[in-house]
N, CA, C and O atoms as a GROMACS GRO file, in nm:
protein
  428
    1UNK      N    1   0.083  -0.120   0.000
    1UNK     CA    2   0.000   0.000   0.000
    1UNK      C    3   0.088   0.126   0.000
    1UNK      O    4   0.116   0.176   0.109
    2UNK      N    5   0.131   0.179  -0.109
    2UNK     CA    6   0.234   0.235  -0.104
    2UNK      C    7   0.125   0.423  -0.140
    2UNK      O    8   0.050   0.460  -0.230
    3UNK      N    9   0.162   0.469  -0.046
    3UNK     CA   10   0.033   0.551  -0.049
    3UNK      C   11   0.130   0.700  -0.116
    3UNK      O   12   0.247   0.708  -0.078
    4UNK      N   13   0.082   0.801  -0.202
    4UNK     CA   14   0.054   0.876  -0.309
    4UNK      C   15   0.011   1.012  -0.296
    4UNK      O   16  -0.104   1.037  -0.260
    5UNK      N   17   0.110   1.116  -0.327
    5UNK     CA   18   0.018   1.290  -0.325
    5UNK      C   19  -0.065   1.312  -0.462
    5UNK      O   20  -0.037   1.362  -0.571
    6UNK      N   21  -0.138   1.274  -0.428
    6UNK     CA   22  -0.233   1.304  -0.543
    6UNK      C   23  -0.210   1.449  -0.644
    6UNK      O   24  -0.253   1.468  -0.757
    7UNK      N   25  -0.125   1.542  -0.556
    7UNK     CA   26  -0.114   1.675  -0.672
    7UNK      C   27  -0.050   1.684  -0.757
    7UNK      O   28  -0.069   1.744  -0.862
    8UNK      N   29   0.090   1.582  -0.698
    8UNK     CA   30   0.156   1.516  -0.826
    8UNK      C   31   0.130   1.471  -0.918
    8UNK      O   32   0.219   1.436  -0.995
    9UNK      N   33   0.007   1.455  -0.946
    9UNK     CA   34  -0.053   1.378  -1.042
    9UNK      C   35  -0.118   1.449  -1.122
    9UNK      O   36  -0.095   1.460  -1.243
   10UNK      N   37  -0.256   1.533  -1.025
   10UNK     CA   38  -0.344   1.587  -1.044
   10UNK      C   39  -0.259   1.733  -1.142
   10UNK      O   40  -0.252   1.710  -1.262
   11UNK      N   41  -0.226   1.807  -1.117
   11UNK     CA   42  -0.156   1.899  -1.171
   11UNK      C   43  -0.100   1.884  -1.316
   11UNK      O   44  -0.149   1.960  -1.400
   12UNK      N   45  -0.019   1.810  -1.350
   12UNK     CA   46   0.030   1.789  -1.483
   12UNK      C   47  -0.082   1.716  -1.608
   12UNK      O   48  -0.078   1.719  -1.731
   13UNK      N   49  -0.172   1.656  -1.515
   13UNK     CA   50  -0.266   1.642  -1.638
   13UNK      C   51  -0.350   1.771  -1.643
   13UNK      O   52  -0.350   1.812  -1.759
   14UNK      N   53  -0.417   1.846  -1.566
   14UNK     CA   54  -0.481   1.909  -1.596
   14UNK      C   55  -0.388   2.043  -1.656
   14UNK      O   56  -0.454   2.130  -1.713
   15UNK      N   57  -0.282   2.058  -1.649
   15UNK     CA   58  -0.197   2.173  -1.718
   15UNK      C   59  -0.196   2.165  -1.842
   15UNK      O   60  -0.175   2.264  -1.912
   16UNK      N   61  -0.225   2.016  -1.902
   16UNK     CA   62  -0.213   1.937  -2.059
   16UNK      C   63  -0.326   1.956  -2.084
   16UNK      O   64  -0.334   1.987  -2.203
   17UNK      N   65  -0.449   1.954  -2.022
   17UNK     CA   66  -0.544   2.023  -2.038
   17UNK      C   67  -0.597   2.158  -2.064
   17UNK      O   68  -0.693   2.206  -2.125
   18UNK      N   69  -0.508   2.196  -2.001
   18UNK     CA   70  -0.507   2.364  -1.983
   18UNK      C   71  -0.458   2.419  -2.176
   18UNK      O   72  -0.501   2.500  -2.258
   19UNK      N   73  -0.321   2.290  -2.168
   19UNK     CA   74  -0.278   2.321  -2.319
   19UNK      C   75  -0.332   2.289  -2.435
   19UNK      O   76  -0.281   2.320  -2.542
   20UNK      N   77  -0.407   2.243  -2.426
   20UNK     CA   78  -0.457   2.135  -2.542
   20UNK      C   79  -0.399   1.995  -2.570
   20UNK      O   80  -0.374   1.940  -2.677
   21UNK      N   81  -0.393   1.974  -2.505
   21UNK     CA   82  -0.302   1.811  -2.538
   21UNK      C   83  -0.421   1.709  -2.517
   21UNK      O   84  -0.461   1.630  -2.602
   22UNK      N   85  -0.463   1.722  -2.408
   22UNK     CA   86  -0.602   1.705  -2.404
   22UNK      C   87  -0.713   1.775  -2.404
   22UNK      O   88  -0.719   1.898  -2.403
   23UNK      N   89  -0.814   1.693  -2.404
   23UNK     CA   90  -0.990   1.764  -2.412
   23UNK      C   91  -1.032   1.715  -2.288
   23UNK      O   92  -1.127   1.790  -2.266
   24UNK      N   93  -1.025   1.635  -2.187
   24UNK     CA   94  -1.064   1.572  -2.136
   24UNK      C   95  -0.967   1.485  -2.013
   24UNK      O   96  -0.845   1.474  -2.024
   25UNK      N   97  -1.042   1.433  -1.904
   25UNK     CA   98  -0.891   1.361  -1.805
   25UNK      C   99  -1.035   1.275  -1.711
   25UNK      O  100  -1.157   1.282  -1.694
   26UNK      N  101  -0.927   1.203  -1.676
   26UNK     CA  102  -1.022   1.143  -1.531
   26UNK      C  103  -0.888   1.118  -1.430
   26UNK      O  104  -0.769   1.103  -1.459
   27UNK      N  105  -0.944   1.119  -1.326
   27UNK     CA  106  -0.887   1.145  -1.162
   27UNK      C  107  -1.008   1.021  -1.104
   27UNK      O  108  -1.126   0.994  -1.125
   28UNK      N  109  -0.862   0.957  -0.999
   28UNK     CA  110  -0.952   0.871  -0.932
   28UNK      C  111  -0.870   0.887  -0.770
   28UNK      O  112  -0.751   0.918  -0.763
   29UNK      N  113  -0.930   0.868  -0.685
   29UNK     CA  114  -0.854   0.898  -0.595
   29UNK      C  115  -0.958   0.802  -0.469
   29UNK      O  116  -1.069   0.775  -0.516
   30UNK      N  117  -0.939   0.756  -0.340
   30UNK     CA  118  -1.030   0.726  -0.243
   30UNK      C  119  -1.182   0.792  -0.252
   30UNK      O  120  -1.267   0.728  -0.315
   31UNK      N  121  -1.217   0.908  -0.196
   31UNK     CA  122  -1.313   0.998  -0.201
   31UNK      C  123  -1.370   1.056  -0.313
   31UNK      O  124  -1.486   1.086  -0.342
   32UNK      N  125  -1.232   1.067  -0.388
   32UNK     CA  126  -1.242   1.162  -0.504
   32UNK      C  127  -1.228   1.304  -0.468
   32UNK      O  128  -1.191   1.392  -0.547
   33UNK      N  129  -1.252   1.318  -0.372
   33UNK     CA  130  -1.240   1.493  -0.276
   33UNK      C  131  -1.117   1.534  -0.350
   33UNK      O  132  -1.100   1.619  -0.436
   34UNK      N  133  -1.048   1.461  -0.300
   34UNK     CA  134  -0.896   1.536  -0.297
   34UNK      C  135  -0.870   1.600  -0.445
   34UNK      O  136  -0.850   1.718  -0.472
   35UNK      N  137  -0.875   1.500  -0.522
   35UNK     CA  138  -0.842   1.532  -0.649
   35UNK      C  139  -0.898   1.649  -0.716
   35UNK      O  140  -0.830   1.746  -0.749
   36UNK      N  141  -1.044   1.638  -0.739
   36UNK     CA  142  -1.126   1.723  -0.780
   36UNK      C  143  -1.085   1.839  -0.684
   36UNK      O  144  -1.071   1.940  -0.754
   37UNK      N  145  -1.066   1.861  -0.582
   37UNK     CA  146  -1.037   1.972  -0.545
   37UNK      C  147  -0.897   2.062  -0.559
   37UNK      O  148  -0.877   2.180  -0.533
   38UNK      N  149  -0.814   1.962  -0.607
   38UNK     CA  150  -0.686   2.003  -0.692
   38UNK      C  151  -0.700   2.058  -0.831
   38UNK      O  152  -0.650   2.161  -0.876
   39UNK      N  153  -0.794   1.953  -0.904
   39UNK     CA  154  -0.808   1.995  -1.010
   39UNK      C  155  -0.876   2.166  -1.024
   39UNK      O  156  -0.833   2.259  -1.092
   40UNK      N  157  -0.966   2.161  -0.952
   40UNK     CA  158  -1.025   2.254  -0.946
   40UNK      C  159  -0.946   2.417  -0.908
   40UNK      O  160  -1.004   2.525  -0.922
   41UNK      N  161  -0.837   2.405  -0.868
   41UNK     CA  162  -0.741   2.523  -0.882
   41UNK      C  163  -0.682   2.581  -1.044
   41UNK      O  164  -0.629   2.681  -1.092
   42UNK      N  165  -0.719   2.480  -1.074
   42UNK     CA  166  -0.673   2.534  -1.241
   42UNK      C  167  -0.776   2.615  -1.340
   42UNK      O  168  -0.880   2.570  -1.388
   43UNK      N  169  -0.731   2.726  -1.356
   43UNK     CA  170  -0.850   2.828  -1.420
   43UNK      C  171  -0.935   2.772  -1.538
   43UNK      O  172  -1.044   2.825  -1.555
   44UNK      N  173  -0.897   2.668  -1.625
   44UNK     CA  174  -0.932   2.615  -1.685
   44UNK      C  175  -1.032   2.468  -1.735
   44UNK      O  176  -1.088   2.439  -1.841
   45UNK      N  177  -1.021   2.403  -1.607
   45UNK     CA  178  -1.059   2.302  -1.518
   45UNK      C  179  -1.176   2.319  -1.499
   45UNK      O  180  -1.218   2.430  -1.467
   46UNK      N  181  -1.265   2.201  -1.517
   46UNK     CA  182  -1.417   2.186  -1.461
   46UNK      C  183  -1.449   2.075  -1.379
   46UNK      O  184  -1.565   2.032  -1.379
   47UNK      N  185  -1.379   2.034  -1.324
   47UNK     CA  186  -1.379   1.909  -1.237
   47UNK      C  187  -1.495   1.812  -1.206
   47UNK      O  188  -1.565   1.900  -1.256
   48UNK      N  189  -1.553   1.747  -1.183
   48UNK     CA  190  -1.685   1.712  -1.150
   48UNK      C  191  -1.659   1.600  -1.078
   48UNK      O  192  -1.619   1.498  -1.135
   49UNK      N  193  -1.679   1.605  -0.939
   49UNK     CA  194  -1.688   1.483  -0.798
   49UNK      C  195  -1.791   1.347  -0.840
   49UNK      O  196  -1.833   1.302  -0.733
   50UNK      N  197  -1.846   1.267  -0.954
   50UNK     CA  198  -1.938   1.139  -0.970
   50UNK      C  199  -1.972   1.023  -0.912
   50UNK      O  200  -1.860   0.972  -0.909
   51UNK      N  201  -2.030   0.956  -0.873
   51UNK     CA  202  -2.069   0.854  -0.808
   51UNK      C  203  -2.183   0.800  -0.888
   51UNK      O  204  -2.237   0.700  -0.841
   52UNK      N  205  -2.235   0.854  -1.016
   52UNK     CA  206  -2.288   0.751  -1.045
   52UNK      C  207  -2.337   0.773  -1.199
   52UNK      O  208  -2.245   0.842  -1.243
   53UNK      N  209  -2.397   0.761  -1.268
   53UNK     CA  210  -2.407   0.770  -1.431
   53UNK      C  211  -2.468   0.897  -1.423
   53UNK      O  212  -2.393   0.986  -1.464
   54UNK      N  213  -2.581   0.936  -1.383
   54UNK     CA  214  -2.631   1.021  -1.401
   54UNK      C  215  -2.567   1.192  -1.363
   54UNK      O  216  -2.609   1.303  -1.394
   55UNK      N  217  -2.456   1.150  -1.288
   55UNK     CA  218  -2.402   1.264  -1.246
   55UNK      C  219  -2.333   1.294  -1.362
   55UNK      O  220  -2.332   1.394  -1.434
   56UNK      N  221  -2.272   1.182  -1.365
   56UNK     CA  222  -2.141   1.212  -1.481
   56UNK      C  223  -2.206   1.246  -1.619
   56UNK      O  224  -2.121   1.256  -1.708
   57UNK      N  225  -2.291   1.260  -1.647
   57UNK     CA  226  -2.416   1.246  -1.803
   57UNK      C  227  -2.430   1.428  -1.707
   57UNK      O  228  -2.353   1.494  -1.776
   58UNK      N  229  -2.472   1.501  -1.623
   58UNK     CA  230  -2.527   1.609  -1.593
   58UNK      C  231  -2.423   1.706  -1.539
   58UNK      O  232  -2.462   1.810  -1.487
   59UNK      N  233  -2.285   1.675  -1.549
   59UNK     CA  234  -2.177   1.699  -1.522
   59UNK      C  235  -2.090   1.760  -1.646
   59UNK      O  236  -2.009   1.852  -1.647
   60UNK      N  237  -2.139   1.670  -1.756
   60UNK     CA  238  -2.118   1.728  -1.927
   60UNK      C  239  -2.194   1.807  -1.972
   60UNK      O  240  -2.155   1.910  -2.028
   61UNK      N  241  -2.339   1.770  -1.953
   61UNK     CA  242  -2.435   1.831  -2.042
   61UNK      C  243  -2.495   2.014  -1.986
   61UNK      O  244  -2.528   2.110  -2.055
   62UNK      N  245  -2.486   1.995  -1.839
   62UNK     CA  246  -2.506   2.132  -1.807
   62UNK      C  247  -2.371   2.197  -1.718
   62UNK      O  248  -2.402   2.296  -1.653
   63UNK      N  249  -2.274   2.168  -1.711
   63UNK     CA  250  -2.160   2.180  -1.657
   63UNK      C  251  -2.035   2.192  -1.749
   63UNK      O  252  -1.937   2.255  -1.712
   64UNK      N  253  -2.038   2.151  -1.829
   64UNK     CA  254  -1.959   2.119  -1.935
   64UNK      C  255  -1.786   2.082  -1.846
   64UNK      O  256  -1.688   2.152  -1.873
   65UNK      N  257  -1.779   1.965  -1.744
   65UNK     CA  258  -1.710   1.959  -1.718
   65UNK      C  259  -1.595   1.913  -1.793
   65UNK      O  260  -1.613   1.954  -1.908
   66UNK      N  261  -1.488   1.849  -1.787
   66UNK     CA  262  -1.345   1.821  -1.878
   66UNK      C  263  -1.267   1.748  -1.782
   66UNK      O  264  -1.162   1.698  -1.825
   67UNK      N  265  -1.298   1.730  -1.652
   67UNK     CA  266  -1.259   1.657  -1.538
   67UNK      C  267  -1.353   1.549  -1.483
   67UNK      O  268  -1.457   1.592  -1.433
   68UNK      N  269  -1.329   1.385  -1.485
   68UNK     CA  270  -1.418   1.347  -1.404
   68UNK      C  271  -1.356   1.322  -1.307
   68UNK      O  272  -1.254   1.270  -1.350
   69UNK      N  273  -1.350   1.326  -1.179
   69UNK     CA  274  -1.322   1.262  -1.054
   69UNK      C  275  -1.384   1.173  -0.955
   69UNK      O  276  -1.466   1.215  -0.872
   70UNK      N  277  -1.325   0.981  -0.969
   70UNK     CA  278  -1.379   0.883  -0.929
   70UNK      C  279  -1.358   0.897  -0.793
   70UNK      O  280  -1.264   0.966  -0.754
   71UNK      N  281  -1.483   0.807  -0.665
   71UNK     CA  282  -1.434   0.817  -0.540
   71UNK      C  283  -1.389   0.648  -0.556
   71UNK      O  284  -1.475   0.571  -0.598
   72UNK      N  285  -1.281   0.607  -0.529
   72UNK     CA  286  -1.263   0.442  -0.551
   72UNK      C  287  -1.317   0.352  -0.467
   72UNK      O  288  -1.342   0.233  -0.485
   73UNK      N  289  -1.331   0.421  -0.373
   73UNK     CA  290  -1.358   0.346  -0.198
   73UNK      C  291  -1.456   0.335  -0.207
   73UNK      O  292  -1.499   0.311  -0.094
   74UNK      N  293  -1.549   0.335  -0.291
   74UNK     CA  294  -1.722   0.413  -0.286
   74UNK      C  295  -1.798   0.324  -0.431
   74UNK      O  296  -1.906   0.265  -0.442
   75UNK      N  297  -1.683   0.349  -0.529
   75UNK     CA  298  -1.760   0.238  -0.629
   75UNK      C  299  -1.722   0.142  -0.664
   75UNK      O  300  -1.608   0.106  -0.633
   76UNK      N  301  -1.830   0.040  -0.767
   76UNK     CA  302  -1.761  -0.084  -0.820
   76UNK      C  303  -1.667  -0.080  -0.907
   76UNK      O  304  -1.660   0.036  -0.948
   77UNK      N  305  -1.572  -0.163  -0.970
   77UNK     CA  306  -1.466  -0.118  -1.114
   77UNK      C  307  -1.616  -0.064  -1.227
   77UNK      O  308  -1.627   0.043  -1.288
   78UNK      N  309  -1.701  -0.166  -1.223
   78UNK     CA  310  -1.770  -0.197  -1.321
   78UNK      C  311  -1.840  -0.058  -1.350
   78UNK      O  312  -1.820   0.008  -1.451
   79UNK      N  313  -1.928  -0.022  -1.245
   79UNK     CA  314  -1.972   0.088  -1.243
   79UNK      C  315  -1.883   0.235  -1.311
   79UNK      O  316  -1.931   0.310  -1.396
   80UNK      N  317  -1.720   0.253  -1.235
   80UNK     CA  318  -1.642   0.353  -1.240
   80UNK      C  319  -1.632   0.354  -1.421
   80UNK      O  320  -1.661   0.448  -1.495
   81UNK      N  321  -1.586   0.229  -1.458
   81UNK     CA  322  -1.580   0.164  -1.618
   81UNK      C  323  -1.700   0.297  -1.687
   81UNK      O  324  -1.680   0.400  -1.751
   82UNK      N  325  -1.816   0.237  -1.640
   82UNK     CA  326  -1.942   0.275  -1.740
   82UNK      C  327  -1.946   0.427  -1.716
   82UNK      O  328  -1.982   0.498  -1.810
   83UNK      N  329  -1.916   0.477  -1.610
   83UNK     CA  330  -1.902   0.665  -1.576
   83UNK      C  331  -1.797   0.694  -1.664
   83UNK      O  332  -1.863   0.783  -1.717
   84UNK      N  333  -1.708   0.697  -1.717
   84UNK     CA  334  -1.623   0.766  -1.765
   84UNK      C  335  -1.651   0.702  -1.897
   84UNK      O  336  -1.552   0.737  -1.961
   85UNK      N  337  -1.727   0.625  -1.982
   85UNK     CA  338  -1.763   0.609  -2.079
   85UNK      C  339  -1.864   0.725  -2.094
   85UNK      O  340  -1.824   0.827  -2.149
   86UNK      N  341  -1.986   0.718  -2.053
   86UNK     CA  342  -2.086   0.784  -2.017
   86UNK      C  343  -2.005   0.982  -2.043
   86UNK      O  344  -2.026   1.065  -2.132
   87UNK      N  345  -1.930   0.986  -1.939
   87UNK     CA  346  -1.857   1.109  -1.939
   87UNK      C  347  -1.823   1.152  -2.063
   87UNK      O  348  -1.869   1.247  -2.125
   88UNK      N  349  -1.708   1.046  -2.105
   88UNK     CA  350  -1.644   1.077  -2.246
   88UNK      C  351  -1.746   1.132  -2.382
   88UNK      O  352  -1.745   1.241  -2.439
   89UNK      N  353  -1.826   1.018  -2.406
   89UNK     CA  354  -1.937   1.036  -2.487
   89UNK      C  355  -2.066   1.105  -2.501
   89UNK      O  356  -2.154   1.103  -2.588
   90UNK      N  357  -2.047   1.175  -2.377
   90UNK     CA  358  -2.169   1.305  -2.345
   90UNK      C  359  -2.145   1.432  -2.395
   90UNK      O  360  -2.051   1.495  -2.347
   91UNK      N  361  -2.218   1.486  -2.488
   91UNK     CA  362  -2.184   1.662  -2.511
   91UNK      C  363  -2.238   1.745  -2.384
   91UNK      O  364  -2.323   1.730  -2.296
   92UNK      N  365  -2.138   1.845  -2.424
   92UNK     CA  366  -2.234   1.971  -2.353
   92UNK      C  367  -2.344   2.020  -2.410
   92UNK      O  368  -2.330   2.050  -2.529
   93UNK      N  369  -2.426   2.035  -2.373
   93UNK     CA  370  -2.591   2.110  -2.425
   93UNK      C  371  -2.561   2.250  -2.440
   93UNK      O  372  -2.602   2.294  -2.548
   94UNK      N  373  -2.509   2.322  -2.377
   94UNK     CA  374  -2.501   2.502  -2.393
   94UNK      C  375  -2.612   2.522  -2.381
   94UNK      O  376  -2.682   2.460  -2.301
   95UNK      N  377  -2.668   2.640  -2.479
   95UNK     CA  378  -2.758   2.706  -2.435
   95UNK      C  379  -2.778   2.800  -2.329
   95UNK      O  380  -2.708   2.901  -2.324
   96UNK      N  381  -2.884   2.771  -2.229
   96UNK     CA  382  -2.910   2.839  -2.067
   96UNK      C  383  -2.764   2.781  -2.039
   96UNK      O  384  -2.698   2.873  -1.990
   97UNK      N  385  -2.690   2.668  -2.049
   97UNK     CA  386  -2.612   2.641  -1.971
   97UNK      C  387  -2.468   2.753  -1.960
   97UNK      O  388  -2.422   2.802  -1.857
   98UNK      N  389  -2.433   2.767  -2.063
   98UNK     CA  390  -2.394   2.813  -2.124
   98UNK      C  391  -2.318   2.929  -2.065
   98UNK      O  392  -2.198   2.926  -2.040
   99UNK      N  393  -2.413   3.051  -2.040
   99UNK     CA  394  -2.371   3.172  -1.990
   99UNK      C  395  -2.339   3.114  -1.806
   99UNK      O  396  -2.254   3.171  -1.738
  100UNK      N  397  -2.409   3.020  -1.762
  100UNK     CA  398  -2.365   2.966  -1.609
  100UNK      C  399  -2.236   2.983  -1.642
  100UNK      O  400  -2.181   3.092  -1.628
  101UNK      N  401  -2.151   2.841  -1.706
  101UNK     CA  402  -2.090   2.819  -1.695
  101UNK      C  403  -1.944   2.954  -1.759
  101UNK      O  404  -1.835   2.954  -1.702
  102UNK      N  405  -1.963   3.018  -1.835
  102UNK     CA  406  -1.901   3.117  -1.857
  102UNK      C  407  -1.889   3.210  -1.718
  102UNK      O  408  -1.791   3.284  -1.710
  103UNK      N  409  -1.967   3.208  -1.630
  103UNK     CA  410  -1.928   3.303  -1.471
  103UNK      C  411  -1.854   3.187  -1.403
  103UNK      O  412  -1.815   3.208  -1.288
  104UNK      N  413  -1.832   3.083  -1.451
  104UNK     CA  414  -1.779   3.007  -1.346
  104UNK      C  415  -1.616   3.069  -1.287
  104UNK      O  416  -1.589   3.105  -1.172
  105UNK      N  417  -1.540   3.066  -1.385
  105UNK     CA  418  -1.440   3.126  -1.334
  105UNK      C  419  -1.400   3.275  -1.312
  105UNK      O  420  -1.436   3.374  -1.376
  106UNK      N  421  -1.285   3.263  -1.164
  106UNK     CA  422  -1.278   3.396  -1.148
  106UNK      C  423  -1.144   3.467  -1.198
  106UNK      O  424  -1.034   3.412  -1.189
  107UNK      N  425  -1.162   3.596  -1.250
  107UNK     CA  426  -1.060   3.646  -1.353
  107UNK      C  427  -1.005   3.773  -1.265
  107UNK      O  428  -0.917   3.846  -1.312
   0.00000   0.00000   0.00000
């Protein structure tokens, strides 16, 4: 059990994010707290905490997140599997959402 700072981690993907290298990341961590709340320092970053399909499906579509963050301790593989499918393959809707999410960050 060789235990892990998650910012080490958390940080360099979402910076590749930040660059374009990616569109997209997943974070898995115990809780998931931790991570998502790392991620979430990055101005660019939309993090989203999931536990279950429907979050992660309402996490894209009115959130337009780019972060999912698994709690491990909390779900099945099987389940975690089908969320970040779910995630990946979900658009954002915009619209009303849209201008939310444009106040999200602070400048």
């Amino acid at each position: 059990d060789d235990s892990v700072d998650y910012p080490d981690y958390v940080h360099p993907l979402c910076e590749a994010i930040e660059k374009g290298e990616f569109e997209q990341g997943i974070l898995i961590c115990g809780s998931g707290n931790g991570v998502a709340i790392t991620a979430n320092k990055h101005q660019d970053i939309r993090a989203a905490l999931c536990w279950n399909e429907e979050l992660a499906v309402l996490a894209r579509q009115h959130n337009d997140a780019n972060v999912i963050a698994l709690p491990a301790r909390f779900i099945p593989y099987n389940l975690a599997e089908n969320m970040v499918k779910t995630f990946l393959n979900t658009d954002f809707e915009g619209g009303r959402h849209l201008n939310r999410v444009e106040k999200i960050a602070c400048k």
